[in-house]
N, CA, C and O of each residue as an XYZ file, in Angstrom:
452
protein
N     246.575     90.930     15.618
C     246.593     89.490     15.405
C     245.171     88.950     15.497
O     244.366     89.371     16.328
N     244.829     87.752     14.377
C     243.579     87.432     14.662
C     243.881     86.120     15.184
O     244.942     85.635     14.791
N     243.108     85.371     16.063
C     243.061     83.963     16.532
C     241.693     83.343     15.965
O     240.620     83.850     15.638
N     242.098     82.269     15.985
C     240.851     81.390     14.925
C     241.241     80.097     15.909
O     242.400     79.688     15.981
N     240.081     79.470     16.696
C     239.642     78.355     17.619
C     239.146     77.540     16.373
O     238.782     77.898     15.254
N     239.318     75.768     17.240
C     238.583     74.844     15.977
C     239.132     73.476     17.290
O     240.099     73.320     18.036
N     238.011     72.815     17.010
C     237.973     71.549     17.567
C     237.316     71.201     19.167
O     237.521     70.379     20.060
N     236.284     72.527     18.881
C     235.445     72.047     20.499
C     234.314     71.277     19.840
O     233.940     71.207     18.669
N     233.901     70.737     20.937
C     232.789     69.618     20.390
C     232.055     69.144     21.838
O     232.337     69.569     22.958
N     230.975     68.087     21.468
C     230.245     67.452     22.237
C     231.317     66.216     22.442
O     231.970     65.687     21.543
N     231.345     65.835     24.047
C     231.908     64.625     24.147
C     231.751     63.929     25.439
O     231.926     64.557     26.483
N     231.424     62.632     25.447
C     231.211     61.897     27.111
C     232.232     62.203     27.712
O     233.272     62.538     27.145
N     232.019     62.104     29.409
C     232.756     61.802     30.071
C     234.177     61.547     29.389
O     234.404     61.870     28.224
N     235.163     60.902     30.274
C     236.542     60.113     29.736
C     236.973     60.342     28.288
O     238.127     60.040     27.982
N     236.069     60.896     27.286
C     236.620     61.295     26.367
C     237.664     62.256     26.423
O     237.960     62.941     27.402
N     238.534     62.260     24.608
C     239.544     63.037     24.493
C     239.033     64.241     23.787
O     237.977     63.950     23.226
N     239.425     65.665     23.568
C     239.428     66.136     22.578
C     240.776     67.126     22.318
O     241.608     67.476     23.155
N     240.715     67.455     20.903
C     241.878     68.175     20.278
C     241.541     69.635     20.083
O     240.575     69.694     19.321
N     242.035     71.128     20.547
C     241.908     71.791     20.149
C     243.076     72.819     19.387
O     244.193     72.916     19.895
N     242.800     73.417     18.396
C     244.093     74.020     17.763
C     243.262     75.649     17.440
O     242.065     75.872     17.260
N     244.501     76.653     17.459
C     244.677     77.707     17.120
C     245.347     78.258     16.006
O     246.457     77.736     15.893
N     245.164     78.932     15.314
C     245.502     79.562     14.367
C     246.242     81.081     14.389
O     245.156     81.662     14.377
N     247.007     81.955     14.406
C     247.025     82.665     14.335
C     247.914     83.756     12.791
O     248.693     83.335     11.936
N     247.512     84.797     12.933
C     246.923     85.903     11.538
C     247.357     86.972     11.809
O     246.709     87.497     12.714
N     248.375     87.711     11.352
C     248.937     88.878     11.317
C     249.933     89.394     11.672
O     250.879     88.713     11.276
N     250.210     90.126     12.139
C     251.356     90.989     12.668
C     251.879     90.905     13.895
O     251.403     91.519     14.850
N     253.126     89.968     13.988
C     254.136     89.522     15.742
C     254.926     90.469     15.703
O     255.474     91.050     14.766
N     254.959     90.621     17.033
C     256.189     91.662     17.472
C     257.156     90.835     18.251
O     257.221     90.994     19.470
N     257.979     89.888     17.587
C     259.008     88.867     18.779
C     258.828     88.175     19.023
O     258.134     87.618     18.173
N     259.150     87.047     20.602
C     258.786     86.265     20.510
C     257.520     86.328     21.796
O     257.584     87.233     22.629
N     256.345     85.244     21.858
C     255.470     85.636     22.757
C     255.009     84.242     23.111
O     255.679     83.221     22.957
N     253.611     84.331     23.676
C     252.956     83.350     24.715
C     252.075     82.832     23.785
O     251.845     83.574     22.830
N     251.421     81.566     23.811
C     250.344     81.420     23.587
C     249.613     80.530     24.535
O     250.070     79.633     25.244
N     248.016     81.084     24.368
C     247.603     80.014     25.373
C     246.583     79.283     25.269
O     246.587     79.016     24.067
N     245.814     78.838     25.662
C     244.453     78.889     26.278
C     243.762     78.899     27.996
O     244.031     78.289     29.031
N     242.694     80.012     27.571
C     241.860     79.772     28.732
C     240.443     79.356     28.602
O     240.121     79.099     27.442
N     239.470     79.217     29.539
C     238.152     78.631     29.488
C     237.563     79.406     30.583
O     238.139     79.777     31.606
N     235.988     79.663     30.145
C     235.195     79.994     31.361
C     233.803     78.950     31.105
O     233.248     78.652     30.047
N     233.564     78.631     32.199
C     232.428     78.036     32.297
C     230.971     79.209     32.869
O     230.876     80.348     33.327
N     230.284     78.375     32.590
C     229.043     79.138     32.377
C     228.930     79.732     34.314
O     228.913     78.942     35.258
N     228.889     80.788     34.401
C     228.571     81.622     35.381
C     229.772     81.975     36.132
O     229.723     82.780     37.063
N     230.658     81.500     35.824
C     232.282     81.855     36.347
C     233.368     82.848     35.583
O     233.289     83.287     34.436
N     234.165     83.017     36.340
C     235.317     83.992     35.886
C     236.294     83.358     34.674
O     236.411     82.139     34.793
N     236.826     83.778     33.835
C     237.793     82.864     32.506
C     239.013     82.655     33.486
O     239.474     83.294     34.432
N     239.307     81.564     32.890
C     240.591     80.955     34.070
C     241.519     80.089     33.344
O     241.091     79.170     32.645
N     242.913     80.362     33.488
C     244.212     80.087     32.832
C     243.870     78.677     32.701
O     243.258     78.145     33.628
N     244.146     78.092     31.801
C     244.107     76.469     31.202
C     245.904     75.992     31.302
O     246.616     75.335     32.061
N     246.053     76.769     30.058
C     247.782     76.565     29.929
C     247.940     77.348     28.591
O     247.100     77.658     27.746
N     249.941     77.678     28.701
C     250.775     78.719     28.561
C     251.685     78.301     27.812
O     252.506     77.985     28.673
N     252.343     77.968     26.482
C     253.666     78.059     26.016
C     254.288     79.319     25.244
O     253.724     79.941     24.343
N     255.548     79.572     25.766
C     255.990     80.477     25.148
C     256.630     79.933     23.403
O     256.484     78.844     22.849
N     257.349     81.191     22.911
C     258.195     80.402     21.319
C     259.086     79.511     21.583
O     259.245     78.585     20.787
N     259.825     79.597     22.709
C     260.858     79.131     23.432
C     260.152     77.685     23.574
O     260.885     76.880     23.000
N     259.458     77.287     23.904
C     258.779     76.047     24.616
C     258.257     75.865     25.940
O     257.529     74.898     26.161
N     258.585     76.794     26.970
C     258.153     76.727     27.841
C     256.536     76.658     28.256
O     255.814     77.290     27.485
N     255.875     75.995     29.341
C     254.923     75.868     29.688
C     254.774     75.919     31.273
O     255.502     75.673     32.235
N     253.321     76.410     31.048
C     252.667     76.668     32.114
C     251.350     76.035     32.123
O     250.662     75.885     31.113
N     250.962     75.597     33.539
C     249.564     75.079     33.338
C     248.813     75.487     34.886
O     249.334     75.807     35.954
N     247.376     75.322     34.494
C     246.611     75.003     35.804
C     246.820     74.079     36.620
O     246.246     73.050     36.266
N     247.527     73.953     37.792
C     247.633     73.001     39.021
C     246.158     71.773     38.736
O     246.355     70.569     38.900
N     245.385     72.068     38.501
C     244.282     71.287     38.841
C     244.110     70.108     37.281
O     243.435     69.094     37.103
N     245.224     70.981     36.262
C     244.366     70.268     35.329
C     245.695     69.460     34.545
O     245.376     68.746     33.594
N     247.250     69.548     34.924
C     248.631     69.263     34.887
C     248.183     67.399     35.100
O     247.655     66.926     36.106
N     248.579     66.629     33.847
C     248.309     65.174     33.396
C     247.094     64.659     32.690
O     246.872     63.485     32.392
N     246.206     65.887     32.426
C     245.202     65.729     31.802
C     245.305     66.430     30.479
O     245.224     65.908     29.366
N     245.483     67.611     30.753
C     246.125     68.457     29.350
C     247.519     68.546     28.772
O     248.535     68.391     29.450
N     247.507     68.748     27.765
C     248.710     69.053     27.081
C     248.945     70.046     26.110
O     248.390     69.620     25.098
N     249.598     71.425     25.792
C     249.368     72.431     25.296
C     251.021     71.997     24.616
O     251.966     71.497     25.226
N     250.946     72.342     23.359
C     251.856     72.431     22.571
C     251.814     73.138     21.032
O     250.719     73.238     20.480
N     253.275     73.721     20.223
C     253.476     74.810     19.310
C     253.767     73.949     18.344
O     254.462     72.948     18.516
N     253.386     74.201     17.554
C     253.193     73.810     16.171
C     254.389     74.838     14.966
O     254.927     74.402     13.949
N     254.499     76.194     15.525
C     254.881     77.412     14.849
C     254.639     78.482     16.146
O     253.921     78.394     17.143
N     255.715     79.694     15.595
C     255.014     80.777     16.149
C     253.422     81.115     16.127
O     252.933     81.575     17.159
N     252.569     80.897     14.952
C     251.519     81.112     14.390
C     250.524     80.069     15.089
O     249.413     80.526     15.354
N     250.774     78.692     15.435
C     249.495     77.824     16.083
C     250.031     77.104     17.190
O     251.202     76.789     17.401
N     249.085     76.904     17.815
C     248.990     76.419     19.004
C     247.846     75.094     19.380
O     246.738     75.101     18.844
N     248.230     74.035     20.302
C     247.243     72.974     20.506
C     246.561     72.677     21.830
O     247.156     72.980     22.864
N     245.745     72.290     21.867
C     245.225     71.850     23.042
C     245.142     70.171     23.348
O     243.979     69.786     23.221
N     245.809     69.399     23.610
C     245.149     67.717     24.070
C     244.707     68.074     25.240
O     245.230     68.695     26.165
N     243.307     67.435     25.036
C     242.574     67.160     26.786
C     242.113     65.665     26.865
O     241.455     65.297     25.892
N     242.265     65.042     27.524
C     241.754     63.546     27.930
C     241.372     63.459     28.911
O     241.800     64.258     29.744
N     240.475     62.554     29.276
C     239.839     62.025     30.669
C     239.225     63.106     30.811
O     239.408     63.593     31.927
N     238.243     63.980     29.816
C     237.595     64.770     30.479
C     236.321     64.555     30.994
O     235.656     63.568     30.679
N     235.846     65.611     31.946
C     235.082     65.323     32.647
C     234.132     66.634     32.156
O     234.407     67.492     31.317
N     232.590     66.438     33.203
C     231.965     67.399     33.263
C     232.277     69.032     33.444
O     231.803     69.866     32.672
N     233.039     69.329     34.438
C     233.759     70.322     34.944
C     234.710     70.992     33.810
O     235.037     72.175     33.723
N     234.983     70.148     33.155
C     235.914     70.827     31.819
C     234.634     71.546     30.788
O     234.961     72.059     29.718
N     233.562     71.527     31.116
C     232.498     72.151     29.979
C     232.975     73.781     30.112
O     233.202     74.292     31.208
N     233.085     74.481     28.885
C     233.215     75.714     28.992
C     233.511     76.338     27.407
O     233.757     75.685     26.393
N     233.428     77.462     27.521
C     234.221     78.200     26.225
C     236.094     78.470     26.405
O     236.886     79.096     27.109
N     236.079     77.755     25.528
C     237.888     77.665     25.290
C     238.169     79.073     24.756
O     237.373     79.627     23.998
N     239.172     79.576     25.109
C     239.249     80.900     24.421
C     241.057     80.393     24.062
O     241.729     79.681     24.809
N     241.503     80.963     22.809
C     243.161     81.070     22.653
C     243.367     82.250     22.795
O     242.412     83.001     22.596
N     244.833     82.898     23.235
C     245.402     83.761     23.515
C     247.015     83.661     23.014
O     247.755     82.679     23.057
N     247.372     85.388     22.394
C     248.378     85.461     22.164
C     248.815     86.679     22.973
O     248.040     87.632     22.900
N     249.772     86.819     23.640
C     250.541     88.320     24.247
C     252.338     88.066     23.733
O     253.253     87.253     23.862
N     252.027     89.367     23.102
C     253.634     89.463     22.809
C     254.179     91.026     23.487
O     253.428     91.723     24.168
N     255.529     91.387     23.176
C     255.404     93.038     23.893
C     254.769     94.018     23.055
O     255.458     94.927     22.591
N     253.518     93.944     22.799
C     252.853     94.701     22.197
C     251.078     94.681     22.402
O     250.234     95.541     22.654
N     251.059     93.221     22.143
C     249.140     92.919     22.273
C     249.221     92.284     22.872
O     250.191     91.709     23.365
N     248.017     92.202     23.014
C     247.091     90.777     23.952
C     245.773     90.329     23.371
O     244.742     90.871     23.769
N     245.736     89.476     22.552
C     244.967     89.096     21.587
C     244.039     87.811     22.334
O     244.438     86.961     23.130
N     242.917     87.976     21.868
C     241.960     87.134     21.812
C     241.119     85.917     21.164
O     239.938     86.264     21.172
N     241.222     84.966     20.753
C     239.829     84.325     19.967
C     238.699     84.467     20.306
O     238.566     84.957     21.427
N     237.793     84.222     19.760
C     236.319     84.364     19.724
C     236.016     83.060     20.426
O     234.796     83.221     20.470
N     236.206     81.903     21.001
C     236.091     80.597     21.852
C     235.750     79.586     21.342
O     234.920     79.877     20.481
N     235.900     78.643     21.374
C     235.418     77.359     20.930
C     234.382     76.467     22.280
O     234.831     76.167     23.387
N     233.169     76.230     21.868
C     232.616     75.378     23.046
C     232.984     74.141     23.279
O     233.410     73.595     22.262
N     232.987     73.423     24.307
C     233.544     72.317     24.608
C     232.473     72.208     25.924
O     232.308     72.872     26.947
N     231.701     70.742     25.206
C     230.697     70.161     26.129
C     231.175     69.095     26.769
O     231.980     68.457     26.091
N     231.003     68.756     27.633
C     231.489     67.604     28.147
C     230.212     66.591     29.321
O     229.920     66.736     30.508
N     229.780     65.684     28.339
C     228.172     64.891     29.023
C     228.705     63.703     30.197
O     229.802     63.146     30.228
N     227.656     63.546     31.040
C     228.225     62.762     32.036
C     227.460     61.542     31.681
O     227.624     60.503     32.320
């Protein structure tokens, strides 16, 4: 499976931004999609989780600020609002089904104070 990121950007404070995923090739069932983020000198760390089903999962810290939602088996979204500095990082999407665990290449997401 390939993942294709789109919609990181430069943005103040309290701004919103939109990010979406794409995905390319070959599913085995039904699976997860996600996103995570690492910021510059830190470990990559779970953002949020929906399965095909709809279910979600999120980061405790970041649950009323984000919103992760499915479009298709194939894409996936990101809403973030009220972001802040601390949200600066590389967005990465993720797919795991019972087979892979797929990657994007990241989208940056600046966030100016």
């Amino acid at each position: 499976v390939q993942l294709v990121e789109s919609g990181g950007d430069l943005v103040q404070a309290g701004g919103s931004l939109r990010l979406s995923c794409v995905a390319s090739g070959t599913f085995f069932g039904s699976n997860t999609m996600g996103w995570y983020r690492q910021a510059p000198g830190k470990q990559r760390e779970l953002v949020a989780t929906v399965t095909t089903a709809g279910s979600t999962n999120y980061a405790d810290s970041l649950k009323g600020r984000f919103t992760i939602s499915r479009g298709s088996q194939t894409t996936v979204s990101l809403q973030m609002n009220s972001l802040k500095p601390e949200d600066t990082g590389v967005y990465y999407c993720n797919l795991q089904d019972r087979v892979q665990n797929s990657w994007g290449q990241g989208t940056q997401v600046t966030v100016s104070s």
